[in-house]
Structure formats: structure tokens, C-alpha cells
N, C-alpha and C positions, 0 to 999 in steps of 0.2 A: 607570553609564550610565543615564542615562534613561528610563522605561518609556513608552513611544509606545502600546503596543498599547492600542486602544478599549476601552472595558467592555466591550462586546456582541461583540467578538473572541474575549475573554477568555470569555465565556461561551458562546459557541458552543464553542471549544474543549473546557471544562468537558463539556458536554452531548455531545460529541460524544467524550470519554474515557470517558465512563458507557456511550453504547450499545457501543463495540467492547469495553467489559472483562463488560458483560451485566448492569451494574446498573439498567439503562433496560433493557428485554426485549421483541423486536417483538410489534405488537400495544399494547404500553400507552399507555393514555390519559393526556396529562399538559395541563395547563392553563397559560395564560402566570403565573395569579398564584399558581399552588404553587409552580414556577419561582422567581419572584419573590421569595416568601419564604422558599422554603429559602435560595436563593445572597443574601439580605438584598440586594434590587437593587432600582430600579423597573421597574414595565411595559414601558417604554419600551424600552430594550437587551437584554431578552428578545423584545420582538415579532421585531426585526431579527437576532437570532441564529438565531431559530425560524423565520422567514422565508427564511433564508442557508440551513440545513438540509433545507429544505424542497427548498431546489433543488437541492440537492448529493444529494437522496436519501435521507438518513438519518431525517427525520421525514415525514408529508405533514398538509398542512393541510387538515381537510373544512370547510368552512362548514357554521356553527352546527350544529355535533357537538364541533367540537376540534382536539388535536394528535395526532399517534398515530407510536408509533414505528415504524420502517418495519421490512418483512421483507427477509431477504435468501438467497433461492432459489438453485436451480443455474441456472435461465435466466438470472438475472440478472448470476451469477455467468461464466458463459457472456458473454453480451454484452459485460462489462467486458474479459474475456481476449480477446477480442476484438480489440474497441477499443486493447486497450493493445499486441496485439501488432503493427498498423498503424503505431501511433504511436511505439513505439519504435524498428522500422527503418525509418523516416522518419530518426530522431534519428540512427540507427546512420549513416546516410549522411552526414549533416551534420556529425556528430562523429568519424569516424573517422579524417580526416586532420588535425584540432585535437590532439587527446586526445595530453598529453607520456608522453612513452615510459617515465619514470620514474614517472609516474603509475599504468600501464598496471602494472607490474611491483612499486610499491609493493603497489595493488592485488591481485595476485598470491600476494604473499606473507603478506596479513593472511589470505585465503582458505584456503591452505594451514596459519597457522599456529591457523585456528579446527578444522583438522579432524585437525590433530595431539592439540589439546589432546583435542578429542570422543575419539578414540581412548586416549588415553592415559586416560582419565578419567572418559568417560561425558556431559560433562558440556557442554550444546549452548551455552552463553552467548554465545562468543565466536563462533561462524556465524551466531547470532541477530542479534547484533548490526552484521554487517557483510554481511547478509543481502541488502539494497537497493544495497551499494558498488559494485558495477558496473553497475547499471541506473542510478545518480543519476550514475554517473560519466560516461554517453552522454551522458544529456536535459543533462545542465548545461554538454554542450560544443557543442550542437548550437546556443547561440547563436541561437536561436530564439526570444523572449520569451511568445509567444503558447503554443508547445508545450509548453515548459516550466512555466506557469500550470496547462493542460490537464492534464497530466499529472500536478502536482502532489494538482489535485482525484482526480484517477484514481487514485490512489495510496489515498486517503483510504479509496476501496468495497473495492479492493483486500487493505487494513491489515481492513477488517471482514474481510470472508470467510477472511483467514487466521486470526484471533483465533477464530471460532468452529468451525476444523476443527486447531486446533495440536493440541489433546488428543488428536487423533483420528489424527494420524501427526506422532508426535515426532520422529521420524526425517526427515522431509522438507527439514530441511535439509541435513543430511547426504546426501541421496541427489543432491541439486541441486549437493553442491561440484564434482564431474567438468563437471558442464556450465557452472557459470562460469567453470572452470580454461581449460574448450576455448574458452569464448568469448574472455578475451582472450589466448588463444594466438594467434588467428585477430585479433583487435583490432590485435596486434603487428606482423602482417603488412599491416595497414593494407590490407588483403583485403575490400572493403566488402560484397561476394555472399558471401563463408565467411562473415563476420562475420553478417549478415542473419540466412542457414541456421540457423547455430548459435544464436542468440537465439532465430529463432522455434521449432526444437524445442524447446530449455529449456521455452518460456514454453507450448509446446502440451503437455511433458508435466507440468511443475506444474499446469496444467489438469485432466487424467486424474489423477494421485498425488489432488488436492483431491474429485477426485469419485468417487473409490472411496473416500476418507475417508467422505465424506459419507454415498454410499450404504452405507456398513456402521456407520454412527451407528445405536446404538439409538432415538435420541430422534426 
């Protein structure tokens, strides 16, 4: 298939898997033409990546100082949870009488089978990785084009603040399987007020679990 995606896509991407893994480190000063030459690019599709970033939050631009990579606080982290948990029971609404039943119950059962495996084994890979599967499975039925975009970028500040407190409670997935299980318990019942509920406690105590991490970071 074809690769469509822009340079300056591609490179915002790039830049923006450097700051969530902490090889970019807030605070750092980076220039468009080190940019430039490390990723062997020109000027040009760095300005507009570094520009895109800019808005998305993850860098901010000062005039005539630089680039600098952004910090990411509990207030901030705060306001996102926020935000997100508005916008997903928005989505909840919209998607809950779309969303197919086998969907609902596929889903179900990937959940259950990441937290057999953790159990038997220790080993979080597989809740890690299906960790998003029922919040992408709302916004993407909510048929909303605009929400969906929204939410997308939301996801991104999101993916940061969990990337810099994983070390900090391993277990966080595992403590979060009970409240996806109830959510689409309650999804199944096409119960759009249970449904709500139960998303927004999830998302209000991944909130608290994140910031008792935080606040007992040594760093």
C-alpha cells in the first residue's frame, strides 16, 4: 500500500514518541535545525511539525529563545481528566445503542483473558495492550467526526501522563480490569445513565490511583 503520510506527519510523530518514552525531557531546548539534522530533513517539515506540537502541547514555542519541551503537571493532568471524562459520556450516549453486542462481549472477553494471563504469570502485556479497547470502542461508535478527532488529540496528553507514572504503579492495570468488566456489563444492558456512572468512576479513580503515584515519586 501506499505510504500517504506527510514528512512533517512523520515527524511530528517521531518527536512526539521521543517525548512520551523521555528521550526529549521537559524543559529541553531543541532547535528546528538540530531537529533537522539529526532526522536528515529540511527546515521546512520540521517547522510545521514543531508548530502542530506546539498546539497539541507537547512542545511550546517562545519567540526568539526557541523550542522547549513542555512539562506535564498534576494540574494539567487534572484538566485532561477532566475533559475527557465529559467527552466520553457524551460519546457513551451517542454510542451505546450502535455499539454490536458481539462487539461488546468480544471485548469482554480480551479483558478477562489479559487479566487471567497477569494472574497466572505476572505478566501485564496483554491488559497493556487492550488497555484503550473499551474507551476506543465508545468514541469510534459515537459517529461523531468532530468528537472523535477531539478525543483522538486527548488521548495523545493522556498516553504522556500514563508513560511517566507506569513505573510508578505497575499494577494500575490490573486494578482498572473490574471497572472495564462493569462497564460493559452495564454497555450490554444498553443502560446509557449505568453506563455513564460507571465510566465516570473508572476514569475519576484512574485519576486518584495516577496521583498517589505521582505524589509518592521520589523524583
Amino acid at each position: 500500500m501506499l505510504d500517504t503520510t506527510s514528512l512533517s506527519d512523520k515527524i511530528e510523530s517521531q518527536l512526539k514518541r521521543e517525548i512520551l518514552a523521555g528521550d526529549l525531557a521537559p524543559g529541553q531546548r531543541l532547535t528546528i535545525d538540530d531537529i533537522a539534522g539529526r532526522l536528515q530533513v529540511s527546515a521546512m517539515p520540521v517547522r510545521d511539525a514543531v508548530r502542530r506540537l506546539d498546539g497539541l502541547g507537547f512542545l511550546k514555542v517562545a519567540p526568539r529563545r526557541g523550542v522547549y519541551v513542555e512539562d506535564f503537571d498534576q494540574t494539567r493532568f487534572r484538566h485532561t481528566m477532566a475533559v475527557r471524562i465529559a467527552l466520553e459520556c457524551l460519546a457513551v450516549e451517542l454510542a451505546a445503542p450502535r455499539i454490536p453486542k458481539e462487539q461488546i462481549l468480544a471485548a469482554r472477553e480480551t479483558y478477562q483473558r489479559g487479566g487471567q494471563h497477569f494472574i497466572k504469570t505476572g505478566d501485564l502485556s496483554m491488559l497493556v495492550e487492550c488497555d484503550n479497547l473499551l474507551h476506543d470502542l465508545i468514541v469510534s461508535h459515537s459517529q461523531n467526526p468532530l468528537l472523535i478527532s477531539i478525543m483522538g488529540q486527548l488521548q495523545d496528553l493522556i498516553d504522556w501522563a500514563h508513560h511517566i507514572v507506569a513505573r510508578l504503579q505497575p499494577q494500575g492495570k490490573y486494578d482498572a480490569l473490574p471497572e472495564h468488566l462493569e462497564i460493559l456489563d452495564v454497555l450490554l444492558e444498553r443502560d446509557i445513565a449505568k453506563t455513564q456512572t460507571a465510566l465516570r468512576k473508572h476514569l475519576q479513580h484512574t485519576l486518584q490511583r495516577t496521583l498517589r503515584a505521582w505524589d509518592q515519586s521520589p523524583e
